[in-house]
Structures are given as structure tokens and as C-alpha cells.
N, C-alpha and C positions, 0 to 999 in steps of 0.2 A: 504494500500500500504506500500512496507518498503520503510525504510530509506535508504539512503544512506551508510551512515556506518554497516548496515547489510549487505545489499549486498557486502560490502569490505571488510565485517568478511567473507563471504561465498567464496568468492574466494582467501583469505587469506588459509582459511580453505582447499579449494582443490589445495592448492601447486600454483598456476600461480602467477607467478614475474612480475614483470617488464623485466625483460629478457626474457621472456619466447618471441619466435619469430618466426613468422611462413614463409616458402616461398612465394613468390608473389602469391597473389591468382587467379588461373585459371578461365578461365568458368567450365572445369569439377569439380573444388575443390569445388566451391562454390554452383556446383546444388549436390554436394557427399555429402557434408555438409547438407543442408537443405534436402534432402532424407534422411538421418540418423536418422533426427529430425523426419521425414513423418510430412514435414510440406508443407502446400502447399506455392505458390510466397508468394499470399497475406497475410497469416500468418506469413513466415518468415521474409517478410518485415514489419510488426509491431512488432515482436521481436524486429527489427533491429534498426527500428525507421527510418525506408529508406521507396521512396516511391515505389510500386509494381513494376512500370516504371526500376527505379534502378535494381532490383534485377535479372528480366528480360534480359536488358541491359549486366549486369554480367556474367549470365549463357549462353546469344548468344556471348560473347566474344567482344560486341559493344564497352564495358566500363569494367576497369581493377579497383576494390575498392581502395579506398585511404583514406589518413590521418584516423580519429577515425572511418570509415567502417572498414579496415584493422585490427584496436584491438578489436574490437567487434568482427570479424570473430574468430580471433586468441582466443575468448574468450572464447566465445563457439563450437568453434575445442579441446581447451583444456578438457574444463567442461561441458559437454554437460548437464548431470546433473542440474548443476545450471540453467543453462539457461531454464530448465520445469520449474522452479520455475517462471521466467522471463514471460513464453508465455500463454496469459490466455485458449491459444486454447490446449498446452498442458497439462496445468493442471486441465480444463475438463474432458479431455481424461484420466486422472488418476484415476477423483475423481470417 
């Protein structure tokens, strides 16, 4: 597994700030997101570290992400990239 500070070289490395800011996130933003990836709920939602319930929730519009959902989304909105590194069901799909 990496460290912590790899992963913060990695997204040092693709440009995202601390400024970097996304708009509130929709139910359509965030099932556009996770389509992108072709990742299914339950895969997204362990990317995410949320539970399937959450993601779910999201995409019907029940529940709008917040606090560190919200930068994780904005994270992998930015770097999608990275975030295969992140998802062991996309980097399967690589290998």
C-alpha cells in the first residue's frame, strides 16, 4: 500500500491545490463522475471510503456530499488518473 506522502506527491504532481474547487455536487455530477471511472456504486464507494448506501443516496438526489466527500469528489473530478491508482477494481482492469 503507499504512503501517505506518495499519494500527496501524486496529486502535487497533477496540479490540484488546495484551491482547486468544485460546484456543489449534483446527483447527475456525481453518477457522471463515477460513469467516467465505469465504476460500479459499490466500487466507487470503496474508492471513496463511503458506504454503497451513501453513494446511492447521492446519485437519487436523497443526500447532497459534504465536508471530506466533497474533496475527494473534487479529487478525483480533477485526476481521474490518480484515483486508478487508488481503486483496486480499476487497476485490475489495467493490469
Amino acid at each position: 500500500m503507499r504512503n501517505a506522502i506518495e499519494v500527496a506527491d501524486d496529486w502535487h504532481d497533477a496540479g490540484f491545490t488546495a484551491a482547486g474547487v468544485h460546484e456543489p455536487w449534483t446527483a447527475d455530477a456525481v453518477r457522471a463522475l463515477r460513469r467516467s471511472l465505469d465504476l460500479s456504486q459499490p466500487e466507487f464507494a470503496a474508492l471513496l471510503n463511503v458506504a454503497v448506501a451513501t453513494v446511492r443516496g447521492w446519485e437519487q438526489g436523497q443526500r447532497q456530499p459534504a465536508g471530506p466527500s466533497v474533496r475527494l469528489l473534487d479529487m478525483v473530478a480533477a485526476a481521474p488518473g490518480i484515483a486508478r491508482k487508488w481503486s483496486p477494481a480499476l487497476a485490475e482492469r489495467a493490469a
